[in-house]
N, C-alpha and C positions, 0 to 999 in steps of 0.2 A: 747740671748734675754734679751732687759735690763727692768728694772721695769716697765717702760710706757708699753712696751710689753705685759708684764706681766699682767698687769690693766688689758689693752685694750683685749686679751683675754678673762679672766675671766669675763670680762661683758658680755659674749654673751655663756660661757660655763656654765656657773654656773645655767642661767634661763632655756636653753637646757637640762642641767643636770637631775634638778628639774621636767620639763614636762613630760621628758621619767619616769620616777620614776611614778609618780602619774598616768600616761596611761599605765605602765606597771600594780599600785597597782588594779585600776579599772580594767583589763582585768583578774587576778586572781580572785576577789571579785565576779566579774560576776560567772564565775567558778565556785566558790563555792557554788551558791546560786542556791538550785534547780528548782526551778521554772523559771531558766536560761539556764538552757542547754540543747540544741538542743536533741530531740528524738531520742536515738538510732533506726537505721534500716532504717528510712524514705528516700527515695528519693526523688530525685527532683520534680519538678511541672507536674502534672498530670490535665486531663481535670475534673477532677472531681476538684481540687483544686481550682476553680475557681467559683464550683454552688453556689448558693446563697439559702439559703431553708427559706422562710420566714413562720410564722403562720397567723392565723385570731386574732388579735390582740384586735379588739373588741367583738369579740365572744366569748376569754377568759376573757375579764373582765367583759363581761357575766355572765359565769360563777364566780366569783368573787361576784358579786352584788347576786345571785343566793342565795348562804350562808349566805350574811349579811340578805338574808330577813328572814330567822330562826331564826336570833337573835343570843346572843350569845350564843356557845356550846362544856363547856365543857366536859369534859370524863363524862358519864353516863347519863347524861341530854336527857332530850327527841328529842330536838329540835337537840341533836349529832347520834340520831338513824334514825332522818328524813334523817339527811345527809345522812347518810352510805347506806340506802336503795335507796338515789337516786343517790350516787357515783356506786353502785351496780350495782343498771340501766341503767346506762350509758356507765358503760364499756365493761356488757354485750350486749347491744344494735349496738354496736361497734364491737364487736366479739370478745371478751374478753373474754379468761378464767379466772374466778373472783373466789376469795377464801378472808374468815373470816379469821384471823387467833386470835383465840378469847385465853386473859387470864387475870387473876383474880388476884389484888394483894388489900392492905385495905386503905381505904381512908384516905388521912392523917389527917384531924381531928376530924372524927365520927368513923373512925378504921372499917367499916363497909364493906362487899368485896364491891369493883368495879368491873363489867367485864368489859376490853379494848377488842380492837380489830382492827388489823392491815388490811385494805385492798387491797388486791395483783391482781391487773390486769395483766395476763400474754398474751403479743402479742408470739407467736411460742412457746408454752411453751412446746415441747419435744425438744428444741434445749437445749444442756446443756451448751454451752458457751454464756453468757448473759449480757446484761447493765443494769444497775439497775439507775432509776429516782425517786427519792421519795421525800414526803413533809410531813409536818404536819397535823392534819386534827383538830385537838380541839383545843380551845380559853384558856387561862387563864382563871381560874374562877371570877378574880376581876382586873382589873385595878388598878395595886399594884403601880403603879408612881403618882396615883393621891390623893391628900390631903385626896379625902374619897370615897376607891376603892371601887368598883360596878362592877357587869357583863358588858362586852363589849363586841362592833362586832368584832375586829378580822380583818377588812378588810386585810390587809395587813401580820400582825403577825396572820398566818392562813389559813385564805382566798387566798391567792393571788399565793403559791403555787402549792395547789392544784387546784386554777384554771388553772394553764400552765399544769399540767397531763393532765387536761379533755382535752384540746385544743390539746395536742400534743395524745391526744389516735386520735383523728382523723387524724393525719397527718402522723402515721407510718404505716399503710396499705397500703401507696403511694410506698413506697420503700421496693426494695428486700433485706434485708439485711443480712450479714452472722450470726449472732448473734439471740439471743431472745433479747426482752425487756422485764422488768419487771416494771409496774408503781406502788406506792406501797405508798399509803397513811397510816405513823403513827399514832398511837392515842397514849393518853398522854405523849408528848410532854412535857407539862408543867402544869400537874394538882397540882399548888404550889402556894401558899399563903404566902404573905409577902414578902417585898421588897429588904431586909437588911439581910444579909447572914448570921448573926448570928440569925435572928429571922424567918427566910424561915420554912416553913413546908410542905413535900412533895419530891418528888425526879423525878429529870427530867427525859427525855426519855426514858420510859419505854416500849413503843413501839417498837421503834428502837433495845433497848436490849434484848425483845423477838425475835424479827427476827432474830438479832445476834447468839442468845441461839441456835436455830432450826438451822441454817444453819451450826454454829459449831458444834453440836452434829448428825448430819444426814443430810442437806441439800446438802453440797457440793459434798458429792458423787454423786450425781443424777444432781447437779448445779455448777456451777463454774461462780463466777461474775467477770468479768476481768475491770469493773468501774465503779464507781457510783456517782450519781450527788444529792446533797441533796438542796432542794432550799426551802429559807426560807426569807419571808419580801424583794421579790423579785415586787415590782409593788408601791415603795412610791412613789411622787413629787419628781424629782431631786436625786431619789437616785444614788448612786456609792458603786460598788462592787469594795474591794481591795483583796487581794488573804488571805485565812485565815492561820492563823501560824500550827495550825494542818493537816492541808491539804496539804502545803506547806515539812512542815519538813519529811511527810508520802507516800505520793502521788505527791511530785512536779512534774513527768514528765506530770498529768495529768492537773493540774493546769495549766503547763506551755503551755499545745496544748489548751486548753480552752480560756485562755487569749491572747494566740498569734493569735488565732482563732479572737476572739473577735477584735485585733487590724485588724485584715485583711479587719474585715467585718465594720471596723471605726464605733463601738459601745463603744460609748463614754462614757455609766456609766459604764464599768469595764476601771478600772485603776490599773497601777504599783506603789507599792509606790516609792515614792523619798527620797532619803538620810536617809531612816531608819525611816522616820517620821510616816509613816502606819503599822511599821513593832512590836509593841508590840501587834496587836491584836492575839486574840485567846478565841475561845471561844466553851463551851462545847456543841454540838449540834446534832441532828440524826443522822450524818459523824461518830463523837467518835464511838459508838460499835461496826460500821460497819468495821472502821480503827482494832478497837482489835482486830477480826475476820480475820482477810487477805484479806478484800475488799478495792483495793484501791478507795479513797470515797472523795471527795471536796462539801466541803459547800459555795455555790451560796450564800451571804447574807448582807444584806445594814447594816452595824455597826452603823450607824448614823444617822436611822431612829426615827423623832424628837415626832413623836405619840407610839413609844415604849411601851405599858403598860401601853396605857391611853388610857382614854372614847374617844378621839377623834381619836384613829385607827379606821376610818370610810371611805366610799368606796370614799368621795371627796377628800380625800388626798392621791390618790392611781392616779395612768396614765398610761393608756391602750398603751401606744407607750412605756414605761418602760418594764411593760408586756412583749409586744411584740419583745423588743429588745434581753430581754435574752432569749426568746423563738427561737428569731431565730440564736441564738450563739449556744444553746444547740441546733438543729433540725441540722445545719448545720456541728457540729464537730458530731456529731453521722454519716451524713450520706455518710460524708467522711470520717470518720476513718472505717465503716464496711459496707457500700455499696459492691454487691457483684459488 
C-alpha cells in the first residue's frame, strides 16, 4: 500500500474510529447512571401496561384553592388546625383510617413548645407491605425571597401537594391493589425564618423526621414501605420536574419507572436532564429521612418555580392541567406496578 493509500484510508477510518468510541462512551455512561437502567425482574408488555389512569384535575385544584382560603398556615397557627381537621375529614369521609401523629419540639425564635402533627390516611391499613404518598401541609411562616417578608398563601409551596393526596384518596378505592397506601401529610416542613443560610433560624422537616423516628424504632415491624413518592410545588405555570440527585443516587430504580412512566404517558413537564446540565440539583426535602430510614423515597418537585418564597405563591400562578398531569403519572405507575 503506497502513501495515497494510506491517506485515502485513514480518511474514512479515523471518523469510523472516533464514532464507535463515543457510542461505545454514551452506552457505558447510560449504564452507570441509575435512573437508567432497566428494572430488574420486569417483563415484557402486559395489558395493564397500556391503562391510562387519569385524576379530577379540577377538583384537586379545588382543593388547592380550599387552603389558600385559610390564608397562610404555618405550624401552630390556627388557620393550620382548620386545616388538619378538615384534611381529617376528608379522609375519613373517604374511608380512611386517619391518625395524628402529634410531636412537640421549641420554636425557633420564641423557644416556646410547638406541637406538630403528622396526618396519616391509611387505605388497607392491616396490609403490611405498603406505598407511601406524602406532602407538606404548612406554609413558611414569611415570604423570606421578598424585600420585606410577610405571611403568605402557599398556593403551590404547600398547597398544591396536598391537594393531589385529597384528589387521589378518591381514586384509590377504584382499584384492588396488592399493597396498602399510606397518604400522609407533613407538618413543619419549613417552620424557618430567613433567607440566607447563614442567617436561617429553624430546622426543616421535622415532620418527615418524626415519621422516620416511629418507623425506625417500631413501625416497620408491623410495616414495610417498599416506595415512596414525596411531592412538593408540584401545580406552577409551566413547571418541569427533572429527576432529583438524592433520589436518583438512593432510589434510582424508582425514579427511573416514574419517569419512563411519565415518558409513556407523553407528560411533558417531567423531563431528563441533558448533558449533565440539570444534574447538580439536589436538595434537602421530606424524601431525606425517609431515604435514612430504608424507604426508597423520590421527591416530585419543580426546582424552578419562579414565586418560590414569595407573596405571589398564590393559586393564579398554579395550573390545574399541571396538577393533573403528575397526578396521573403517579395514579398510573402505582396501579401498574401493584394492581392485583
Amino acid at each position: 500500500m503506497d502513501a495515497t493509500d494510506v491517506k485515502t484510508t485513514l480518511r474514512w477510518l479515523v471518523p469510523v474510529s472516533i464514532g464507535l468510541c463515543l457510542a461505545l462512551f454514551w452506552l457505558l455512561s447510560a449504564s452507570a447512571v441509575p435512573w437508567a437502567r432497566p428494572v430488574a425482574g420486569r417483563s415484557g408488555p402486559t395489558k395493564k401496561d397500556a391503562e391510562v389512569h387519569e385524576i379530577d384535575a379540577e377538583r384537586a385544584f379545588g382543593y388547592l384553592l380550599m387552603q389558600c382560603r385559610l390564608g397562610p398556615r404555618p405550624t401552630g397557627s390556627a388557620a393550620q388546625e382548620r386545616l388538619r381537621i378538615a384534611l381529617e375529614r376528608h379522609f375519613s369521609k373517604l374511608g380512611y383510617t386517619v391518625q395524628r401523629q402529634r410531636f412537640v419540639f421549641a420554636h425557633p425564635l420564641r423557644q416556646r413548645p410547638v406541637t406538630g402533627a403528622n396526618i396519616v390516611a391509611r387505605w388497607q391499613p392491616n396490609r403490611r407491605e405498603r406505598v407511601l404518598l406524602a406532602a407538606h401541609y404548612d406554609t413558611r411562616p414569611n415570604a423570606d425571597e421578598d424585600p420585606r417578608p410577610r405571611p403568605y398563601l402557599g398556593a403551590n409551596d404547600g398547597a398544591s401537594g396536598v391537594a393531589l393526596l385529597m384528589e387521589l384518596a378518591h381514586q384509590l378505592p377504584k382499584f384492588e391493589l396488592s399493597v396498602g397506601v399510606d397518604l400522609v401529610c407533613f407538618d413543619a416542613e419549613e417552620l424557618v425564618y430567613g433567607h440566607s443560610a447563614g442567617l436561617q433560624r429553624g430546622e426543616y422537616c421535622l415532620g418527615s423526621k418524626h415519621f422516620a423516628r416511629l418507623y425506625r424504632s417500631a413501625g416497620r415491624r408491623r410495616v414495610r414501605y417498599r416506595a415512596a413518592i414525596v411531592l412538593d410545588m408540584v401545580a406552577g405555570k409551566g413547571a418541569v420536574f427533572y429527576p432529583e440527585r438524592y433520589s436518583v443516587e438512593r432510589a434510582g430504580w424508582l425514579v427511573d419507572e416514574l419517569w419512563t412512566m411519565a415518558a409513556s404517558l407523553q407528560a411533558n413537564s417531567f423531563q431528563q436532564p441533558r448533558f449533565g446540565r440539570r444534574w447538580g440539583y439536589e436538595i434537602y426535602d421530606d424524601h431525606v429521612p425517609l431515604l435514612e430510614v430504608g424507604i426508597p423515597a423520590v421527591d416530585i418537585i419543580d426546582f424552578d418555580y419562579e414565586h418560590w418564597h414569595r407573596s405571589s405563591d398564590r393559586p393564579e400562578n398554579c395550573s390545574a392541567a399541571v396538577l393533573g398531569e403528575v397526578g396521573k403519572v403517579v395514579l398510573t405507575w402505582l396501579v401498574r406496578a401493584y394492581r392485583r
